[in-house]
C-alpha positions as CSV (number, residue, x, y, z in Angstrom):
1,X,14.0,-32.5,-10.9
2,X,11.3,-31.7,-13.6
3,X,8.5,-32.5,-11.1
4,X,10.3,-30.2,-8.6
5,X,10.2,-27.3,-10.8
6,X,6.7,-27.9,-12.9
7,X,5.4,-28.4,-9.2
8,X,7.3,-24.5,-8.2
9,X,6.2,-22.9,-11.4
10,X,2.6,-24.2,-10.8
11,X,2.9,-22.6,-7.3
12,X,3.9,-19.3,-8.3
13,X,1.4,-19.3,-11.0
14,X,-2.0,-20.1,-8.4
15,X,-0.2,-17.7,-6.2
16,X,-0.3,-14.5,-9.5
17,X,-3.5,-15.3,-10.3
18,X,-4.2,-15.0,-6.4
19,X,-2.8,-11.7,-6.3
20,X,-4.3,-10.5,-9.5
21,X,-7.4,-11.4,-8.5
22,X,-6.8,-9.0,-4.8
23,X,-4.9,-6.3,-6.3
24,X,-8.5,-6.1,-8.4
25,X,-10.2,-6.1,-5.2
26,X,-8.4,-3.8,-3.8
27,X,-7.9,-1.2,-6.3
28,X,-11.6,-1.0,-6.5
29,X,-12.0,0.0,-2.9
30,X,-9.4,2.7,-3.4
31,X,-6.6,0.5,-1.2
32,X,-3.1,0.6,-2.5
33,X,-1.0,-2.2,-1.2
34,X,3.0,-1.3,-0.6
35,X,5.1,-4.3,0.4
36,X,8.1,-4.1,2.2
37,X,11.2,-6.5,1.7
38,X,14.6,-6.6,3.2
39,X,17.0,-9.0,5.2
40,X,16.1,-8.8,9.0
41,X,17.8,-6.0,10.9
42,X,17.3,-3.4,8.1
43,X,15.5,-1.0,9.8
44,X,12.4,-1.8,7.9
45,X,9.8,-1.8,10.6
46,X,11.9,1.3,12.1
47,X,11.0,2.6,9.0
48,X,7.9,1.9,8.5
49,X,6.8,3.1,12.0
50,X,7.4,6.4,11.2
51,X,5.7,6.5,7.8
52,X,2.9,5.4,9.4
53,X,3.1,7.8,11.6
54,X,3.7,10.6,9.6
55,X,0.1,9.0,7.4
56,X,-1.5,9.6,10.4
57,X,-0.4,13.1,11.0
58,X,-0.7,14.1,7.1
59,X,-4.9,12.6,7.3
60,X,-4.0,10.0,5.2
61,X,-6.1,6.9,5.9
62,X,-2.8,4.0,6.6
63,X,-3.0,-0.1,7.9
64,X,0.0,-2.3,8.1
65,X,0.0,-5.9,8.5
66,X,3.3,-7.3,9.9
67,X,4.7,-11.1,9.4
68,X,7.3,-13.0,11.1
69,X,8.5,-16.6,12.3
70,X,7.3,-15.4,15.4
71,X,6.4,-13.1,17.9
72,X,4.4,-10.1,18.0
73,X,6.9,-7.1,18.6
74,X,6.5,-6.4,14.8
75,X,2.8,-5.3,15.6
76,X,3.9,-3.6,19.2
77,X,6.2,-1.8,17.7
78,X,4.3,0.0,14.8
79,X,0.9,0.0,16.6
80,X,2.9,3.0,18.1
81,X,1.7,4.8,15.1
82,X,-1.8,4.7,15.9
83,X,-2.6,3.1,12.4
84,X,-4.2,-0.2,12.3
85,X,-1.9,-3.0,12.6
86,X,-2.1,-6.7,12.4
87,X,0.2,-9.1,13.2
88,X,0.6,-12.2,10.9
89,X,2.5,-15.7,12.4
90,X,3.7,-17.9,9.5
91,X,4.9,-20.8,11.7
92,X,8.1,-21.4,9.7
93,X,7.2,-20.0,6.6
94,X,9.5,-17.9,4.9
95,X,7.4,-15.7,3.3
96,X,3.5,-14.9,2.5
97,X,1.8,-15.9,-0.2
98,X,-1.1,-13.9,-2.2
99,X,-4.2,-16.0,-0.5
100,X,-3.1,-15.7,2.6
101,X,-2.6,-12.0,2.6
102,X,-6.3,-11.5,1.5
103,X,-7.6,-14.2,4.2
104,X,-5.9,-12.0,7.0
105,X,-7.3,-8.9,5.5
106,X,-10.8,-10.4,5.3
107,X,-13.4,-8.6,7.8
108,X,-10.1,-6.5,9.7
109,X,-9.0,-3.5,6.7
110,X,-10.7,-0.9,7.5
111,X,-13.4,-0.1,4.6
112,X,-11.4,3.8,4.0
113,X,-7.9,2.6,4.3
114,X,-5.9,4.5,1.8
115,X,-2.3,3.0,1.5
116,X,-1.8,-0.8,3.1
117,X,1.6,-1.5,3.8
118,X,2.5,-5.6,4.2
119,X,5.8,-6.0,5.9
120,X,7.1,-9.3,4.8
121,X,9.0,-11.8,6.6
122,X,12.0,-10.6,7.2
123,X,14.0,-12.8,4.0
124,X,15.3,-11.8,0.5
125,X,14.9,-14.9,-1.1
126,X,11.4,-16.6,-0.3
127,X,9.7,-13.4,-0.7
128,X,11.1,-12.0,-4.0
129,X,8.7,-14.5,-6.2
130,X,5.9,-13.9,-4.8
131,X,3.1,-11.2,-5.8
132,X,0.8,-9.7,-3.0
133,X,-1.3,-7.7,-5.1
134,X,1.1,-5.0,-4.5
135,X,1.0,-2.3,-6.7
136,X,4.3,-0.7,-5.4
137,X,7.3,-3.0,-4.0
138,X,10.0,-1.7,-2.1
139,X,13.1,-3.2,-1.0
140,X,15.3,-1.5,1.7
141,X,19.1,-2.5,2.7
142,X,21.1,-0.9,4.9
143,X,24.3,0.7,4.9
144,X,26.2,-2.2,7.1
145,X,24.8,-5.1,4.6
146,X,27.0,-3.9,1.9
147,X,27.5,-2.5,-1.2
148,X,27.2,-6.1,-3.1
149,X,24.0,-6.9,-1.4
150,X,21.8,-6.4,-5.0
151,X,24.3,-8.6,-6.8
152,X,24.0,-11.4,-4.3
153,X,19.8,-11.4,-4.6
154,X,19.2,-9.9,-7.7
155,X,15.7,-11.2,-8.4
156,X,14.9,-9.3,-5.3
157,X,16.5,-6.2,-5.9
158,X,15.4,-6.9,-10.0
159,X,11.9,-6.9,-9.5
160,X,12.0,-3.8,-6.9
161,X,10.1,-0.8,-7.9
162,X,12.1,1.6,-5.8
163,X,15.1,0.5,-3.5
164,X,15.4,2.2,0.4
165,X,19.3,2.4,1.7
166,X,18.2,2.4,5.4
167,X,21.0,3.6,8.2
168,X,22.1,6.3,6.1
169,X,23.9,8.0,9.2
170,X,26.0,5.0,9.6
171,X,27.3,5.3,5.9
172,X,30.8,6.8,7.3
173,X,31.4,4.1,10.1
174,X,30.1,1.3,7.7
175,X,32.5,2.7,5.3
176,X,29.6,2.4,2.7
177,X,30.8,3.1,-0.8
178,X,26.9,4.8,-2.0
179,X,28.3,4.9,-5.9
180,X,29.6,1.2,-5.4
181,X,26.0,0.3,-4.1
182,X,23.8,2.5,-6.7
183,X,26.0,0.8,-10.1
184,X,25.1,-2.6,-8.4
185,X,21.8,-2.0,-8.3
186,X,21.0,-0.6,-11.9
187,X,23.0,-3.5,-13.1
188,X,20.2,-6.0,-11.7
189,X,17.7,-3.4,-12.0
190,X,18.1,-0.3,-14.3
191,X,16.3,3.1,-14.1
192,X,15.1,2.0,-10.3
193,X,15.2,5.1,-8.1
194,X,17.5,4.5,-5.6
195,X,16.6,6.7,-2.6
196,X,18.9,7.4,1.3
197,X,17.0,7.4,4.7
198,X,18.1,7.6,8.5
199,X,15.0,7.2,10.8
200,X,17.7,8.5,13.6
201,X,18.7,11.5,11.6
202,X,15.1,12.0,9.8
203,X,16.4,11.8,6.5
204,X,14.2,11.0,3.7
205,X,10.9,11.1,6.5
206,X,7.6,10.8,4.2
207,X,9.2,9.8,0.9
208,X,7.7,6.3,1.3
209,X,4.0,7.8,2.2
210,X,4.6,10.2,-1.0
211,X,5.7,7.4,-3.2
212,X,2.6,5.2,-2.3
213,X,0.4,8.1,-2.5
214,X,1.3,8.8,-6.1
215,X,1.5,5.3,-7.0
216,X,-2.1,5.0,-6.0
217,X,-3.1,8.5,-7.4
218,X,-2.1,6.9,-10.8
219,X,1.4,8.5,-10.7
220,X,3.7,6.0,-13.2
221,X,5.3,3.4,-11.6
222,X,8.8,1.5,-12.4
223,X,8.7,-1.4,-14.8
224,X,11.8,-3.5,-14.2
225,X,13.1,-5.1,-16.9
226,X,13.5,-8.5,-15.2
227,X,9.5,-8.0,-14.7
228,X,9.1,-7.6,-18.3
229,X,11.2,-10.9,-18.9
230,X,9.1,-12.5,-16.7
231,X,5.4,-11.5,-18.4
């Protein structure tokens, strides 16, 4: 058991250094790096297709690279944004790692892109440990996953620097109890904002764009406390 978990903590710590060294990178080329995590059927890449294409619309320079198990309907689906998308295949992995993010971006990000956004695999446990270099990390839940959804992955939800509740016009049918929902997250994560959006009704459209824009305009971001544990 000791091996196992020298052998994990050895992992995640190639894999911070790996995303220290691209979020470096990065930064200096004026690329700000958003990644997206959530259980699949969120809405995420709903989501995120009209962020990008509100980017578009507003002038603001926007890439997204997609991953999943398989198939390429990710990178259909948001390359209806007219941004540049990529579509990552992890063959069975449950998540992407630092290196490989920067290997895929290598000689395909655009030189002027503004605000990247990674869509992980579609997974709220994998992902959660693993630092892309990010400098914003958002994590989006619907409305029919439940109000108890941070309590049952809190490292996800705890290292989160803003929280999306996705399918907001379903909150009545769900019966989705929002104040249930909002105490469960600030009990895993408090003083995160914890912000509603509907792609179907328009709700919250651009908040994400204007989050990553200030983010990457030096605006202050949320420092979880399980983060600060962590350092």
């Amino acid at each position: 058991m000791c091996r196992v978990v020298d052998l994990q903590q050895a992992v995640l710590a190639k894999n911070t250094m790996a995303a220290g060294i691209l979020r470096g990178e990065l930064t200096a080329r004026g690329t700000t790096v958003v990644n997206l995590l959530s259980s699949p059927g969120s809405g995420k890449t709903a989501l995120l297709e009209r962020e990008l294409t509100i980017a578009r619309e507003r002038g603001v320079p926007a890439a997204a690279l997609t991953a999943d198990l398989a198939t390429e309907n990710d990178a259909v689906r948001l390359g209806r944004s007219g941004v540049p998308v990529k579509q990552v295949l992890t063959d069975g992995l449950c998540h992407l790692e630092a290196d490989m993010l920067a290997g895929h971006l290598h000689n395909w990000l655009p030189e002027d892109t503004r605000l990247l956004f990674v869509e992980n695999v579609g997974n709220l446990v994998c992902p959660a440990s693993y630092d892309l270099g990010e400098t914003l990390r958002v994590v989006l839940a619907a409305v029919t996953e439940g109000e108890d959804k941070p309590l049952k992955y809190p490292t996800a939800f705890g290292l989160a620097h803003l929280v999306i509740v996705t399918k907001a016009d379903l909150a009545g049918p769900a019966e989705f109890d929002e104040a249930a929902f909002r105490a469960n997250v600030q009990q895993v994560n408090p003083g995160v904002e914890v912000v509603l959006s509907s792609v179907r009704s328009a709700q919250g459209a651009g908040l994400l764009v204007e989050r990553a824009l200030a983010a990457a305009e030096g605006a202050e971001v949320h420092d979880p406390v399980m983060a600060q544990a962590r350092a």
